[in-house]
C-alpha positions, -999 to 999 in steps of 0.1 A, spaced: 636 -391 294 628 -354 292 609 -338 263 631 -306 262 646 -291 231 679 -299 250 666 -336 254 650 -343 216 676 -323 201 711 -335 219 731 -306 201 715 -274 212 732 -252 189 724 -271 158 687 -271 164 669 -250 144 633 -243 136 634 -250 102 635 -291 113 603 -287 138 570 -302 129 557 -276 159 572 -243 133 555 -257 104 525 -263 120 521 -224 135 530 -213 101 505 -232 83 477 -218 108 490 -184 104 491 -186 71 454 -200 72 443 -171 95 460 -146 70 440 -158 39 412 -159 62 412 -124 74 423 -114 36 390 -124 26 374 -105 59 392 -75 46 409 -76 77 445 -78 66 455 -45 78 441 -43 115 458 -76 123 498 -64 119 513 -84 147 500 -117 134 531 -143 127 541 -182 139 566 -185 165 580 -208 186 584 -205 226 616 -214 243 605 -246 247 602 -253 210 561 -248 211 545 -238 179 521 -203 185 504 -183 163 507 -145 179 477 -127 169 494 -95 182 470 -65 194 440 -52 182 420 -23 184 386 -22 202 372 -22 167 390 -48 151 382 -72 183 345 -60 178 345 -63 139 361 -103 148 334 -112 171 309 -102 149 321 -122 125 328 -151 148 290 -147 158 278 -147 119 300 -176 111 286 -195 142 253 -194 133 254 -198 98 273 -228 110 241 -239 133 219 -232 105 237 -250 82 236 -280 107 197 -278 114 192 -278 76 211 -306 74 195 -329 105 164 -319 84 174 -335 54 184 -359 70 148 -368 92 135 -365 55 153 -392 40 150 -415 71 113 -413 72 110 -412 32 93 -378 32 107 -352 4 
């Protein structure tokens, strides 16, 4: 059997997004992404961003366009958030050799 909305749903016209685990999904990472970027102070250079669903019934997040700055000002970000991540994981692998080996 086919996994089509035609298929899963056998009544085209009565489908609607509203009963689809995929729209609830994209709308809870949007919504993620929004507080996110509220917090970045970015809610304003991100206007396009929504969830959505493809003709196939696909949950997407559209991020929509940017402007050179705002894709700059997210990769910076992206980059700080990366290696705070990495340091945040070396700290913790050396807390870690610290208790294996009983040193404090």
């Amino acid at each position: 059997m086919r996994d089509d909305a035609t298929h899963r749903h056998p009544d085209a016209a009565a489908w609607s997004p509203l009963n689809s685990d995929d729209w609830y999904a994209a709308r809870n990472a949007a919504t993620a992404l929004r507080d996110a970027l509220l917090r970045a102070g970015l809610e304003k250079d991100f206007p396009y961003l929504r969830a959505d669903l493809n003709a196939f019934g696909h949950g997407l997040v559209d991020l929509g366009r940017v402007s050179p700055a705002t894709a700059e000002r997210l990769a910076e970000l992206l980059r700080m958030a990366l290696a705070a991540g990495l340091r945040h994981l070396e700290g913790s692998s050396d807390d870690t050799d610290a208790h294996h080996t009983g040193r404090d």
